[in-house]
Structure formats: C-alpha cells, structure tokens
C-alpha positions in Angstrom: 11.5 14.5 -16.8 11.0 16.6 -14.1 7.1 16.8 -14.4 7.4 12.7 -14.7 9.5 12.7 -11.1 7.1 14.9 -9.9 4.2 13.0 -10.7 5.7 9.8 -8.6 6.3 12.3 -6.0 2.7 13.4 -5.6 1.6 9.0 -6.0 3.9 8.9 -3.1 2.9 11.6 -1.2 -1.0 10.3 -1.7 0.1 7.2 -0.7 1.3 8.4 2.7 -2.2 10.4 3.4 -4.5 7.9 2.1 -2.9 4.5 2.3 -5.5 3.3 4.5 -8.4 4.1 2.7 -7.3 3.7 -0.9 -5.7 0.5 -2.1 -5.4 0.8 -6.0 -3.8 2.0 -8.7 -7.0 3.0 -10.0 -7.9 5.7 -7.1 -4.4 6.9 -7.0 -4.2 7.4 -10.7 -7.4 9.1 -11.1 -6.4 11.8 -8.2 -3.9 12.7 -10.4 -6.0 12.7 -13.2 -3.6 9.6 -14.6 -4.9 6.4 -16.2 -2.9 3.4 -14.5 -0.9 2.4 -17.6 0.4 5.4 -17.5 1.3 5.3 -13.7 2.7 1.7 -14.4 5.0 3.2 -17.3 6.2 5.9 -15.2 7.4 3.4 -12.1 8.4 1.4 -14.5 10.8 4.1 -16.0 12.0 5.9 -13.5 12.2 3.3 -10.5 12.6 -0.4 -9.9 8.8 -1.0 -8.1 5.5 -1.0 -9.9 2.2 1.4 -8.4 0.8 -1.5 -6.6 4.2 -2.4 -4.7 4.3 1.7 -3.1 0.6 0.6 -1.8 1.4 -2.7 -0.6 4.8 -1.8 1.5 2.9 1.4 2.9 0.3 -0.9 4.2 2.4 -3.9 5.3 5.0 -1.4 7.3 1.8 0.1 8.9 0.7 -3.6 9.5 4.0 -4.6 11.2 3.8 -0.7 13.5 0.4 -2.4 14.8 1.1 -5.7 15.6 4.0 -4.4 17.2 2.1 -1.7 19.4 0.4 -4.8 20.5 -2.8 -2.5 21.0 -5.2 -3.9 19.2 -6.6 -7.4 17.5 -5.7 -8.5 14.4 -8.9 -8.8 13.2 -9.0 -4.7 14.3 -5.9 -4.0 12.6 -7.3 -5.8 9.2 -10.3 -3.1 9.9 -8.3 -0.3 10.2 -6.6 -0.9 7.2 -9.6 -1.4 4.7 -9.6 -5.2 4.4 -12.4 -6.8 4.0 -12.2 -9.2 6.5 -8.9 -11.1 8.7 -8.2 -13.6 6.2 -7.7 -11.6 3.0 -5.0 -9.6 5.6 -3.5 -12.6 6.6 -2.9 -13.8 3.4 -2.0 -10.4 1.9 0.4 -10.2 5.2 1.8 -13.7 4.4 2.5 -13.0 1.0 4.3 -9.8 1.5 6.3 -10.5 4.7 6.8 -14.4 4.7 4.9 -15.1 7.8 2.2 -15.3 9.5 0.4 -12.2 11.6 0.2 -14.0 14.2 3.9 -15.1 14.0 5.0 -11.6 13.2 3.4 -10.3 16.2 
C-alpha cells in the first residue's frame, strides 16, 4: 500500500511541476513508467478523483490565480497554459468552474 500512496504522491507532485506543459494521463503515467489504467485503478482505489480530475483542478486554480492577477489577456492566459487556442479554454473553463472567463474575471 505504501508504494501505491507513493505513486499518487509522485502523480501529484508532477502535476504541480508540469501542469502547464503536460495535460494527460498518458505523459504523467509514462514518467512514472505507469500505463494509465493502472493510474486510473490506483485513484480510483485509494481516493475519490480520477488522473484527469488532479490535471484539470491544477489548471483551472492556476486559470482562476490569472484572471484574478488581471495581468494578462485571456487569450495569453489560454497560451500559457498549453491550450490550443481561447475557445477550447473557455469551454474547458466553463465546464469546470460554471462560468464564463470572462465572467470569472
């Protein structure tokens, strides 16, 4: 069990340092030298959210701490987090948050 924990422990950790420029269970997984299925089993196990929800919440809270710095564009801010252009964020923002960007901001 412990080497199990551990392994969500590393995802997590990976999560935090690369969260910007990976966005898949796949990359994750094969950093630690996992397949997904067996990622998705693990989460599944041991805690109540799935691979692809860590990713998703690390990105939207990072999403939400830039449209709240009020720095920069949206459109930069979907840059900056490795979408492929502002309206796959917005719907990936609307989807996760229940609003709008532009609304949130």
């Amino acid at each position: 069990d412990n080497v199990n924990v551990g392994i969500i422990r590393e995802f997590n950790y990976l999560v935090e340092q690369h969260f910007r420029t990976y966005t898949t269970v796949k990359e994750y997984a094969s950093m630690l030298n996992k397949s997904p299925k067996t990622l998705s089993n693990l989460f599944k196990k041991y805690i109540d959210q799935s691979p692809l929800q860590i990713i998703q919440q690390r990105r939207l809270l990072e999403a939400k701490r830039l449209l709240l710095a009020n720095r920069k564009s949206i459109k930069e801010i979907s840059f900056d987090l490795n979408f492929s252009d502002i309206q796959t964020f917005s719907h990936f923002f609307k989807k996760q948050s229940g609003q709008a960007p532009s609304e949130f901001k």
